[in-house]
DRENZANU-343050 format. One record per residue: residue number from 1; x, y, z of N, C-alpha, C, O in turn. Coordinates in nm, 2 decimals. Layout:
# residues N
+------+--------+--------+--------+--------+--------+--------+--------+--------+--------+--------+--------+--------+
: guke :    n.u :    n.v :    n.w :   ca.u :   ca.v :   ca.w :    c.u :    c.v :    c.w :    o.u :    o.v :    o.w :
+------+--------+--------+--------+--------+--------+--------+--------+--------+--------+--------+--------+--------+
:  NUM :      X :      Y :      Z :      X :      Y :      Z :      X :      Y :      Z :      X :      Y :      Z :
...
+------+--------+--------+--------+--------+--------+--------+--------+--------+--------+--------+--------+--------+
//
This chain:
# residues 80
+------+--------+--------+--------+--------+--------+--------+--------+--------+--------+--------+--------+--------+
: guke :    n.u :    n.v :    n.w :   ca.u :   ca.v :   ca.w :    c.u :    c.v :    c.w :    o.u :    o.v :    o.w :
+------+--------+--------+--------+--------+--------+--------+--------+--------+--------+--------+--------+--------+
:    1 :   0.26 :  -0.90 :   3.08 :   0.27 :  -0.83 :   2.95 :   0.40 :  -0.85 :   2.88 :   0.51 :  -0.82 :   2.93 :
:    2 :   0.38 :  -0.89 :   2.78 :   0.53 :  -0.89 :   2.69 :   0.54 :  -0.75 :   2.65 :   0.45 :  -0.68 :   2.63 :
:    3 :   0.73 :  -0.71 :   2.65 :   0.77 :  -0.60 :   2.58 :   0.80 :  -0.64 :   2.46 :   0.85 :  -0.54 :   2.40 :
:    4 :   0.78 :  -0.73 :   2.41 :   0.85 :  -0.75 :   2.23 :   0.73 :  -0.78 :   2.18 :   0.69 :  -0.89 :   2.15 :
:    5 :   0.66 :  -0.66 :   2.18 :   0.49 :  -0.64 :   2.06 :   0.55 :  -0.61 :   1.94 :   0.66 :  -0.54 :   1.92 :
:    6 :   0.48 :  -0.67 :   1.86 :   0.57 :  -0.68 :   1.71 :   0.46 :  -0.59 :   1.68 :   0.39 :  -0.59 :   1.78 :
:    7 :   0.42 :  -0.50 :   1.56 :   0.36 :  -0.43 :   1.48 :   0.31 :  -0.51 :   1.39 :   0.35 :  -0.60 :   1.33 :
:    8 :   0.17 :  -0.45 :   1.40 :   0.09 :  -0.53 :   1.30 :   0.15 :  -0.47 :   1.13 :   0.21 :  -0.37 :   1.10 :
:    9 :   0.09 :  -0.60 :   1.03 :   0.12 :  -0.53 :   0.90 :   0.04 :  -0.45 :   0.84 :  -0.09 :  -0.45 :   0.84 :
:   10 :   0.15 :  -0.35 :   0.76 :   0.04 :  -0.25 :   0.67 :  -0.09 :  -0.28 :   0.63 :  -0.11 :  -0.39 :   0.57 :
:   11 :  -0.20 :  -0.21 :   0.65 :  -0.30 :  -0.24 :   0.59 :  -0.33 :  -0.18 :   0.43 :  -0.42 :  -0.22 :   0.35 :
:   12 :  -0.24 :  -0.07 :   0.41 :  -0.27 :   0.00 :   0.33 :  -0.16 :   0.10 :   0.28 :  -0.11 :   0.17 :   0.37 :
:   13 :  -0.12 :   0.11 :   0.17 :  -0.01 :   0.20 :   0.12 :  -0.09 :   0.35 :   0.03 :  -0.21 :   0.38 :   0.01 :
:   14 :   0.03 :   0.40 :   0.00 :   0.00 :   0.55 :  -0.01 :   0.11 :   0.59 :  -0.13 :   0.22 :   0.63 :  -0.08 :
:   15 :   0.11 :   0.58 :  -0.28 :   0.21 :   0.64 :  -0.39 :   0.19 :   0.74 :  -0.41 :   0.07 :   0.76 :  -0.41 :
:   16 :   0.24 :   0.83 :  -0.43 :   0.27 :   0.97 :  -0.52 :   0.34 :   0.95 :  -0.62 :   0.45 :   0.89 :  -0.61 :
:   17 :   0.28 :   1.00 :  -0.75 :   0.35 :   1.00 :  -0.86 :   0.33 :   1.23 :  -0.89 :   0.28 :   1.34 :  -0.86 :
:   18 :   0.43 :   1.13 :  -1.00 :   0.46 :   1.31 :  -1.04 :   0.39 :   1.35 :  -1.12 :   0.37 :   1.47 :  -1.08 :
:   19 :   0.32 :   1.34 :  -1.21 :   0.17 :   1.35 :  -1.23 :   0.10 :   1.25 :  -1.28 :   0.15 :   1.14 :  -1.29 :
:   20 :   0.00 :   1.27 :  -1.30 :  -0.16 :   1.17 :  -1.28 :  -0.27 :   1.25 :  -1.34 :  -0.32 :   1.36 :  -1.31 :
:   21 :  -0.28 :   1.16 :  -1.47 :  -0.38 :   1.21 :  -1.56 :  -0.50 :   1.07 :  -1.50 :  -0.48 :   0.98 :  -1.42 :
:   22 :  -0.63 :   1.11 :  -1.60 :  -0.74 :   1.04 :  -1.51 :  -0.72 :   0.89 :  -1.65 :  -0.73 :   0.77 :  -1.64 :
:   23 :  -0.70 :   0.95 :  -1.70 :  -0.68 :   0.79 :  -1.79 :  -0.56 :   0.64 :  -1.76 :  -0.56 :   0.52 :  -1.78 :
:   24 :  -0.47 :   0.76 :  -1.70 :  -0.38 :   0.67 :  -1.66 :  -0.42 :   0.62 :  -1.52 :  -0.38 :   0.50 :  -1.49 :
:   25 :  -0.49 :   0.69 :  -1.42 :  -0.51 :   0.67 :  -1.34 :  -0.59 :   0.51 :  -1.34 :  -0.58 :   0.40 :  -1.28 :
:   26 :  -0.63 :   0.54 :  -1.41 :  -0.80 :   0.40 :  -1.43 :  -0.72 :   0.27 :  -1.47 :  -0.76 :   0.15 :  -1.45 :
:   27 :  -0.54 :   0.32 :  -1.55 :  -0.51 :   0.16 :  -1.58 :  -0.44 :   0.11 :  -1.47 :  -0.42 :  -0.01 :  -1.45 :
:   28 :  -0.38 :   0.24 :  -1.36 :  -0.33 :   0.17 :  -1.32 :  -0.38 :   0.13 :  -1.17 :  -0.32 :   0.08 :  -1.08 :
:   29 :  -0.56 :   0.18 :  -1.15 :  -0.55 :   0.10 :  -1.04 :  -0.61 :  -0.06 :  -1.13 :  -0.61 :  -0.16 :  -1.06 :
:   30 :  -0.66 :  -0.09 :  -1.28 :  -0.65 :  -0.20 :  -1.29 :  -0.51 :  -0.31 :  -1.26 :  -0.49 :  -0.41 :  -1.19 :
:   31 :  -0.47 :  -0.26 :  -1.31 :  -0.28 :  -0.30 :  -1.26 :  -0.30 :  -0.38 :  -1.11 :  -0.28 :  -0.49 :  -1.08 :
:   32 :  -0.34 :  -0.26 :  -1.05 :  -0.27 :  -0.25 :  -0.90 :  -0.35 :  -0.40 :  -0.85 :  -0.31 :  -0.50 :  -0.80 :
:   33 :  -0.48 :  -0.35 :  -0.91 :  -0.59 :  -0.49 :  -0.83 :  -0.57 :  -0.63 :  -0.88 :  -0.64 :  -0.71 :  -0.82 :
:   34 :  -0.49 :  -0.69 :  -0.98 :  -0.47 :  -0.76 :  -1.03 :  -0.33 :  -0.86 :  -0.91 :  -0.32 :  -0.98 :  -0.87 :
:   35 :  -0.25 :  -0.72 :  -0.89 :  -0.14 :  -0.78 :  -0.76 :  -0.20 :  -0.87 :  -0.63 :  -0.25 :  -0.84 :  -0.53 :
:   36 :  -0.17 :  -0.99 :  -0.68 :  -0.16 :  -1.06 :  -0.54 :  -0.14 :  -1.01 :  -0.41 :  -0.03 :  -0.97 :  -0.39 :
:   37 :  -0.26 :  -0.98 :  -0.29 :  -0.25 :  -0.93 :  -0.21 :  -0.31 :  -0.80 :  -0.15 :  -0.34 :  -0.76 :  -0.04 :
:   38 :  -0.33 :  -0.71 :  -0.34 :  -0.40 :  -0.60 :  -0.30 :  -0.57 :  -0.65 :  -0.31 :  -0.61 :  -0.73 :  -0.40 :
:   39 :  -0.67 :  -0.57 :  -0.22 :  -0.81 :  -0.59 :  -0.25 :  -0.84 :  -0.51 :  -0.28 :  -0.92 :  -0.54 :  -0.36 :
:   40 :  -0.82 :  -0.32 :  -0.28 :  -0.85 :  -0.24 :  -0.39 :  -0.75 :  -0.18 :  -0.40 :  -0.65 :  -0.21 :  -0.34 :
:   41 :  -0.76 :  -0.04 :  -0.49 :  -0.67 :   0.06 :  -0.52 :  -0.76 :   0.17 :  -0.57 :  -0.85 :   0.13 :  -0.65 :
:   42 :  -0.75 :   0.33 :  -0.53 :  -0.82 :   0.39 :  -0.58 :  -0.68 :   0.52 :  -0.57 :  -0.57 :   0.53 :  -0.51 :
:   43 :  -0.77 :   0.64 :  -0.68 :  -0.66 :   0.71 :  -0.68 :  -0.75 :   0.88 :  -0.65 :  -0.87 :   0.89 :  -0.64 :
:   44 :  -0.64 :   0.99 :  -0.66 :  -0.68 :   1.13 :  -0.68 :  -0.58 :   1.19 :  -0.73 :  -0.47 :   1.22 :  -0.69 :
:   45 :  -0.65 :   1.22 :  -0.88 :  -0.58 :   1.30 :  -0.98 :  -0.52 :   1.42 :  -0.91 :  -0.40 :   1.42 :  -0.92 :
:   46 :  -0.58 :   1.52 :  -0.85 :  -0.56 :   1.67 :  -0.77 :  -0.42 :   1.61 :  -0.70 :  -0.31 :   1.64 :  -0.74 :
:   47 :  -0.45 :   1.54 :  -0.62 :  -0.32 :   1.53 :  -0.52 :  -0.21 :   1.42 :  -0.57 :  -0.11 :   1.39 :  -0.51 :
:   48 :  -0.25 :   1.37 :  -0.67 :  -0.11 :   1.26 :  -0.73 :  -0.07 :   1.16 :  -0.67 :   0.04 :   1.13 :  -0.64 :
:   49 :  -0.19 :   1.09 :  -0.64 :  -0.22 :   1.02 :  -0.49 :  -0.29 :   0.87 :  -0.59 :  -0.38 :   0.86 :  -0.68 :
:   50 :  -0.19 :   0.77 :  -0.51 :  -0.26 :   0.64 :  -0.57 :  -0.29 :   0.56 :  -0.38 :  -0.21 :   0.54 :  -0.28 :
:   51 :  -0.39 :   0.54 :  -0.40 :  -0.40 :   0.44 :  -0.22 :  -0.39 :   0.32 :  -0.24 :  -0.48 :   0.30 :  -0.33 :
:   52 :  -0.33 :   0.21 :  -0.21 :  -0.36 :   0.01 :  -0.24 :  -0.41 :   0.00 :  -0.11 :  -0.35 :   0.07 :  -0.03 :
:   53 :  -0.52 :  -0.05 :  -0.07 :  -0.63 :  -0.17 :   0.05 :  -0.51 :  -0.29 :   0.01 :  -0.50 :  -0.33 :  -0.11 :
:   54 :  -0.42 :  -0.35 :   0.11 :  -0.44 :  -0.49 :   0.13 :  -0.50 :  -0.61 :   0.20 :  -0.57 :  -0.59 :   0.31 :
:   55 :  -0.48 :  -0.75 :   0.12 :  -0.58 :  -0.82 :   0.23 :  -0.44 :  -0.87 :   0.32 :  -0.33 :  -0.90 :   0.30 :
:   56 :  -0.55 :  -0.85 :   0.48 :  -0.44 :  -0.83 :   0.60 :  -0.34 :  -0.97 :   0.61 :  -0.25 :  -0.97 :   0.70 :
:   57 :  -0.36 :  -1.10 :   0.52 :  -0.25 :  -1.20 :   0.53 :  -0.15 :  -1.20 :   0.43 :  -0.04 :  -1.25 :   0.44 :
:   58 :  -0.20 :  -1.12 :   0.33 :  -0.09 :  -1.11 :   0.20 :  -0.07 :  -0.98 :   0.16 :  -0.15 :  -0.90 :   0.11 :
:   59 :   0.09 :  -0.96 :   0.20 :   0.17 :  -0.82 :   0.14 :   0.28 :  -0.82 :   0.04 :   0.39 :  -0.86 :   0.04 :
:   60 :   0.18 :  -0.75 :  -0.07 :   0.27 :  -0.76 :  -0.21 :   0.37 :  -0.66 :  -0.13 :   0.38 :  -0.59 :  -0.03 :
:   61 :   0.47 :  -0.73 :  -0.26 :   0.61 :  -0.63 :  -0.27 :   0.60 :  -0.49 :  -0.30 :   0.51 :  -0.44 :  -0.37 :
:   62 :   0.67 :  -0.44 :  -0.26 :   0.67 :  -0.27 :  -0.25 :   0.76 :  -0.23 :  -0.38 :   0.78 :  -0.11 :  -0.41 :
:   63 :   0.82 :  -0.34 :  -0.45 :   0.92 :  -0.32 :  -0.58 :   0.78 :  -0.32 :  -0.68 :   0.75 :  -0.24 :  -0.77 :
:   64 :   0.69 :  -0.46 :  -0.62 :   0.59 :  -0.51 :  -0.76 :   0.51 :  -0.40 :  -0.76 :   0.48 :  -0.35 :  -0.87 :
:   65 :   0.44 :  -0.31 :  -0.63 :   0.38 :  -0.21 :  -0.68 :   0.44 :  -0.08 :  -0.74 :   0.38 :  -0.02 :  -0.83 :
:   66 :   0.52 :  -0.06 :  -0.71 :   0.61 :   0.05 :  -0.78 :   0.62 :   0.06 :  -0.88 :   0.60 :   0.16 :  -0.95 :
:   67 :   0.65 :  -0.07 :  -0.93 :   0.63 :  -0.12 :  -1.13 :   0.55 :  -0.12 :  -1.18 :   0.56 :  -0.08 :  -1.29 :
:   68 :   0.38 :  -0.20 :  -1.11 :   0.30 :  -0.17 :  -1.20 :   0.24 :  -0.02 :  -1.19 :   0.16 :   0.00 :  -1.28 :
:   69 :   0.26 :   0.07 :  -1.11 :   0.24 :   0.22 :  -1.14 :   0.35 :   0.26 :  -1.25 :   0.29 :   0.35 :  -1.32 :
:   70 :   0.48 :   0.25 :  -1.30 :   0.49 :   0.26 :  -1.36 :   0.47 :   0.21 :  -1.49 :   0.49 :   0.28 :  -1.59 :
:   71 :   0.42 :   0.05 :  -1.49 :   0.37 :  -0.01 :  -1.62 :   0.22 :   0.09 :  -1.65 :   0.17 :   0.08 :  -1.76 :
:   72 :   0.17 :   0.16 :  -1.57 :   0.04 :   0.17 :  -1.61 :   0.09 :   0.38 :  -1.68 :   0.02 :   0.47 :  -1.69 :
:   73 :   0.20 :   0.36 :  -1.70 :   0.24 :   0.53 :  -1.75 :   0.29 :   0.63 :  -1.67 :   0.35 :   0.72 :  -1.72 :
:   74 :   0.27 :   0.63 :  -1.55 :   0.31 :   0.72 :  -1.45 :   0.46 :   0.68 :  -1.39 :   0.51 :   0.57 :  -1.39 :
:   75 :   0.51 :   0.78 :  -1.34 :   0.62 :   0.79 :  -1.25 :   0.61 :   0.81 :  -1.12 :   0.59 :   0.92 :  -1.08 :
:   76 :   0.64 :   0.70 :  -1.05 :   0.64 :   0.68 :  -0.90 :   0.71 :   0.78 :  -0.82 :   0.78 :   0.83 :  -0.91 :
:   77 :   0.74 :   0.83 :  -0.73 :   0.84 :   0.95 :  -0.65 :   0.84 :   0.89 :  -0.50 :   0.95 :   0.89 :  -0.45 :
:   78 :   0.75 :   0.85 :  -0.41 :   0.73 :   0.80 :  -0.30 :   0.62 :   0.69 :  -0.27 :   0.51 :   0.70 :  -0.30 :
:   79 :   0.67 :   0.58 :  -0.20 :   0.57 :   0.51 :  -0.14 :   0.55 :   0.50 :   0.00 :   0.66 :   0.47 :   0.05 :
:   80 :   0.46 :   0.50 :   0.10 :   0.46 :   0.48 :   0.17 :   0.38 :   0.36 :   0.27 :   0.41 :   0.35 :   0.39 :
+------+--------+--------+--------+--------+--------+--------+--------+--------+--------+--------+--------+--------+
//
């Protein structure tokens, strides 16, 4: 057995924005699915919660999603 197991990559991220109306919500998961790499994005207005699905060989940037949540009106606060 090897000791140097690398970690598989993210399958999936997790934004919080500071608020999240449902209109904005809807542009920005169009935004999101548009990014090279993500296969969906869905959100919840209650918790201020945006989720991205990646596909498991291609991982967008964590700058490019950040931006298009904010291109889509909202203000980012955490990604994870």
């Amino acid at each position: 057995l090897s000791s140097s197991a690398t970690a598989a990559p993210p399958q999936a991220a997790a934004i919080t924005v500071k608020k999240l109306c449902p209109t904005c919500a809807k542009k920005i998961v169009k935004k999101l699915e548009l990014v090279p790499g993500v296969s969906s994005a869905s959100t919840n207005v209650e918790q201020r919660l945006i989720k991205v699905q990646f596909v498991s060989e291609k991982l967008p940037s964590p700058r490019l999603l950040w931006e298009m949540v904010e291109a889509g009106g909202e203000q980012p606060i955490r990604l994870e």
